[in-house]
Each structure stands twice: as C-alpha cells, then as structure tokens.
C-alpha positions in Angstrom: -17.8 343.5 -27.8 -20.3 343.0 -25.0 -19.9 341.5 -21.7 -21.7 338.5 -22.7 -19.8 337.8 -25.9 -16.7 338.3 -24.0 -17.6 335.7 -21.4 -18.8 333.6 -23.9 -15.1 333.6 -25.8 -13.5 333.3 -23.2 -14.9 329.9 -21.9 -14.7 328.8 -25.6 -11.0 328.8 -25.1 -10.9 327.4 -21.7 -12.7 324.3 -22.8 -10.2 324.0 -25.9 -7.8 324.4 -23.4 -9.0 321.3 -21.4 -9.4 319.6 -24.2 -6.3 320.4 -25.8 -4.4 319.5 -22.7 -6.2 316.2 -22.3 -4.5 314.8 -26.1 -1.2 316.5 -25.1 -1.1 314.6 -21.8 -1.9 311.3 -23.9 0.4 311.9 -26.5 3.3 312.0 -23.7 1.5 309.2 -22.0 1.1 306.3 -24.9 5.1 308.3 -26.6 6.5 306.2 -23.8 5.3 302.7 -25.6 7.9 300.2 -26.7 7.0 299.1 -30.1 9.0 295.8 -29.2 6.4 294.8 -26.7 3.6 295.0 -29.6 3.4 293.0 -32.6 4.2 294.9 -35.5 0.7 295.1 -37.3 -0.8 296.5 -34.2 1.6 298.9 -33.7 1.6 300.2 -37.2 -2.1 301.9 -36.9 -0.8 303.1 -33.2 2.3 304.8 -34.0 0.6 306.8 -37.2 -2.5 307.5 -34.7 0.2 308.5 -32.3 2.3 311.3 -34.9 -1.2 312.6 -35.6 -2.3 313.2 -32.4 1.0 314.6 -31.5 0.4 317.2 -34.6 -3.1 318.4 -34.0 -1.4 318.5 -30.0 1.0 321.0 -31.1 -1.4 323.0 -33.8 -2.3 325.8 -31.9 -5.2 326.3 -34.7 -6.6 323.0 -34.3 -10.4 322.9 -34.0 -12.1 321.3 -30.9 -13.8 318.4 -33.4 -10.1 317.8 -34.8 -8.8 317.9 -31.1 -11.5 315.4 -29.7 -11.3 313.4 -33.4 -7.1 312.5 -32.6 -8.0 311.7 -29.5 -10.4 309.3 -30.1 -8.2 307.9 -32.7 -5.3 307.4 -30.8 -7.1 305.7 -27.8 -8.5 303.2 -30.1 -5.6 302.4 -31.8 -3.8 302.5 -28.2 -6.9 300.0 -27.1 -6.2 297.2 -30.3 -2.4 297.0 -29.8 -1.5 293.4 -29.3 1.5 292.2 -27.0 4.2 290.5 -28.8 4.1 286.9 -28.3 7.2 286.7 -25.2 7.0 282.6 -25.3 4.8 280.2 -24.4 4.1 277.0 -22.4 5.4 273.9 -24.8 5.6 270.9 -24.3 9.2 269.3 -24.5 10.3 267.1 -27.1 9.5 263.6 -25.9 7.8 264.2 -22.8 3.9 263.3 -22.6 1.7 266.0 -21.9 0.6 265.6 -18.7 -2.9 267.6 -17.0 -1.8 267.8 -13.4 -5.3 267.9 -12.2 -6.2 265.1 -13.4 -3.2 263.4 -11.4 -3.8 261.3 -8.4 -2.1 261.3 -5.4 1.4 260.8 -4.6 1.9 256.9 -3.1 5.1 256.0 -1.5 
C-alpha cells in the first residue's frame, strides 16, 4: 500500500467517523422525546425513523450514503412532529365572547 493510498483510507474513515458520530449524537438527542407531548400520527413516522437511525448508528458496516440517508430521515420526521393538543382557550358555557380590544374604557 502506498503512502498516498494510506492517507487516503485513513481520512475515508475519519469522515465516517464524523459522520457516524453526528446520527449517534441525534439518536441520543431526539431518544429523549416524550411520545405524550406529540400526537400519535406524527409520532408514528418519528419513532420508526428514530429505531432506524438508531440501527444504521450502531452498524459498524453502515455506508456513509446509509449513514447521511437515517439522518436525513430522522430530522425530518423529528421536524413534522406535531404537539399534542394540551387545551385551549374556550369560551364558557353561557358567557358572551368578548374581544377585549375592542372594549372601551372603564367609567365609574
């Protein structure tokens, strides 16, 4: 093997190395997710994007395409998950809607 090829190897595997270490770090970044704070049909595509990711992460014979493919995959499904709905404004029961802006001011 010549000096050349050599070099050239070995900065093949550094760059899978970043790269590899880049999906690991998301993996353990987006594996702290609650799926309660998501609504179920976003969540679904994340958390199957998510176990992929996590598997390509931990294949030590992964390709760089594969590597940078779960990756993109996981940050898009990581980028369309929708918050569960924690309540909204309503009115009550019986009470008018009011617009407070349009309000004038207080007399006494």
């Amino acid at each position: 093997m010549t000096k050349t090829s050599a070099t050239a190897l070995q900065d093949q595997g550094a760059a899978a190395l970043v790269v590899d270490r880049g999906l690991k770090y998301l993996v353990s970044d987006y594996e702290t997710r609650a799926p309660t704070k998501y609504t179920a049909d976003s969540w679904k595509p994340f958390a199957k994007a998510l176990r992929t990711a996590a598997a390509v992460a931990d294949d030590t014979s992964a390709g760089k395409s594969e590597v940078a493919d779960a990756k993109t995959a996981l940050m898009t499904a990581a980028g369309d998950l929708k918050a569960a709905d924690e309540g909204t404004f309503q009115t009550a029961a019986g009470l008018p809607n009011v617009d407070y802006l349009d309000v004038g001011p207080a007399t006494g």
